[in-house]
C-alpha positions as CSV (number, residue, x, y, z in Angstrom):
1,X,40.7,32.5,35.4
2,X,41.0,29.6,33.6
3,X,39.1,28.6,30.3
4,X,36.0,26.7,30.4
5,X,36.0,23.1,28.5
6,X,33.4,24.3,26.1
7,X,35.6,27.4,25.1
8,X,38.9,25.1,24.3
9,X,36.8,23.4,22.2
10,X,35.0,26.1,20.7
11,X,38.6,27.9,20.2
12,X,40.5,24.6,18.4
13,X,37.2,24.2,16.5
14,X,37.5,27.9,15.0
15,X,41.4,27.1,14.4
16,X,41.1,24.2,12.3
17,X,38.7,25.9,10.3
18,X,35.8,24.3,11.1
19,X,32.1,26.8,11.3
20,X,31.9,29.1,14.7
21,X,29.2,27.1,16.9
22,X,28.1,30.8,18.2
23,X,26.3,31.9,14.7
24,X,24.1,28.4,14.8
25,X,22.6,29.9,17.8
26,X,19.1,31.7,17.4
27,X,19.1,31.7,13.7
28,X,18.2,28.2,12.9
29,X,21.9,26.9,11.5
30,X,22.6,30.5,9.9
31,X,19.2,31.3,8.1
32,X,16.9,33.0,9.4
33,X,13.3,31.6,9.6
34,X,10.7,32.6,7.1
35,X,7.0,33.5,8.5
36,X,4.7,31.2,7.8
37,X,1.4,33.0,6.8
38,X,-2.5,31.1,6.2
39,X,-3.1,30.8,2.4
40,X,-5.8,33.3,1.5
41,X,-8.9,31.7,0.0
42,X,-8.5,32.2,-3.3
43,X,-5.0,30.5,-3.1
44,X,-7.0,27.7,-1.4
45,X,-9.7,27.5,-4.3
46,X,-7.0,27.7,-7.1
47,X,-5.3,24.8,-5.1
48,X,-8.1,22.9,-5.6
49,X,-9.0,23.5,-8.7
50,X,-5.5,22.8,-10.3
51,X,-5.1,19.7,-7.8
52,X,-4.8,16.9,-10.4
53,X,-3.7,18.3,-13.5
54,X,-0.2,17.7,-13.5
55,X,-1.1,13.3,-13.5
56,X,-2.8,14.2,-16.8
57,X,-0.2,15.8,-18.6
58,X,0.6,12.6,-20.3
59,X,-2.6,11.7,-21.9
60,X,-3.4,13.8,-25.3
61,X,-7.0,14.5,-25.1
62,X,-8.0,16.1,-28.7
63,X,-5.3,14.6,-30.9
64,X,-7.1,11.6,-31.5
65,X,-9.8,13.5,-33.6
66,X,-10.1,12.7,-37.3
67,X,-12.5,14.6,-40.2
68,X,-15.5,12.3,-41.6
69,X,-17.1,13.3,-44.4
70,X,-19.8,11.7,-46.8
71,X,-20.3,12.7,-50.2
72,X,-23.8,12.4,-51.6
Protein backbone atom coordinates (compact mmCIF):
# COMPACT_ATOMS: atom_id res chain seq x y z
CA UNK A 1 0.00 0.00 0.00
CA UNK A 2 0.93 3.21 -0.69
CA UNK A 3 1.75 6.07 1.96
CA UNK A 4 -0.86 8.41 2.99
CA UNK A 5 -0.29 12.39 2.23
CA UNK A 6 -0.18 13.16 5.87
CA UNK A 7 2.62 10.44 6.53
CA UNK A 8 5.00 11.98 3.58
CA UNK A 9 4.74 14.92 5.33
CA UNK A 10 5.05 13.75 8.65
CA UNK A 11 8.23 11.56 7.41
CA UNK A 12 10.21 14.80 5.42
CA UNK A 13 9.13 16.83 8.48
CA UNK A 14 11.03 14.36 11.04
CA UNK A 15 14.05 14.38 8.31
CA UNK A 16 14.75 17.83 8.13
CA UNK A 17 14.77 17.95 11.77
CA UNK A 18 11.85 19.61 12.45
CA UNK A 19 9.62 18.35 16.05
CA UNK A 20 7.58 14.85 15.53
CA UNK A 21 3.79 16.14 15.10
CA UNK A 22 2.76 12.68 17.04
CA UNK A 23 4.16 13.92 20.70
CA UNK A 24 1.91 17.32 20.40
CA UNK A 25 -0.91 15.01 20.43
CA UNK A 26 -2.81 14.51 23.97
CA UNK A 27 -0.17 16.24 25.98
CA UNK A 28 -0.95 19.79 25.28
CA UNK A 29 2.36 20.65 22.92
CA UNK A 30 4.61 18.26 25.07
CA UNK A 31 3.67 19.31 28.80
CA UNK A 32 1.50 17.79 30.50
CA UNK A 33 -1.39 19.76 32.05
CA UNK A 34 -1.31 20.74 35.70
CA UNK A 35 -4.70 20.28 37.88
CA UNK A 36 -6.24 23.00 38.62
CA UNK A 37 -7.46 22.79 42.29
CA UNK A 38 -10.13 25.67 44.28
CA UNK A 39 -8.02 27.86 46.56
CA UNK A 40 -8.80 26.90 50.18
CA UNK A 41 -10.26 29.70 52.31
CA UNK A 42 -7.53 30.69 54.05
CA UNK A 43 -5.58 31.21 50.72
CA UNK A 44 -8.70 33.25 49.76
CA UNK A 45 -8.64 35.51 53.04
CA UNK A 46 -4.68 35.95 52.83
CA UNK A 47 -5.47 37.08 49.21
CA UNK A 48 -7.46 39.64 50.38
CA UNK A 49 -5.80 40.80 52.99
CA UNK A 50 -2.38 41.31 51.11
CA UNK A 51 -4.38 42.58 47.96
CA UNK A 52 -2.92 46.15 47.79
CA UNK A 53 0.23 46.15 49.35
CA UNK A 54 2.62 45.77 46.71
CA UNK A 55 1.16 49.71 45.11
CA UNK A 56 2.37 50.97 48.49
CA UNK A 57 5.76 49.81 48.55
CA UNK A 58 6.92 53.12 47.38
CA UNK A 59 5.61 55.43 49.90
CA UNK A 60 7.78 55.50 53.37
CA UNK A 61 5.30 55.62 55.98
CA UNK A 62 7.34 56.21 59.43
CA UNK A 63 10.52 57.97 58.07
CA UNK A 64 9.11 61.18 58.12
CA UNK A 65 9.05 61.22 62.01
CA UNK A 66 11.17 63.74 63.84
CA UNK A 67 11.93 64.10 68.01
CA UNK A 68 10.31 67.48 69.55
CA UNK A 69 11.35 68.35 72.70
CA UNK A 70 10.82 71.50 74.99
CA UNK A 71 13.07 72.36 77.72
CA UNK A 72 11.56 74.16 80.69
Amino acid sequence: MSRSQAQKLRQRSLREGKLDPTMNRLHWFGTNPVTKTTPTRIELQARQQNKHKSRNLNHSYGDDSFYFSISS
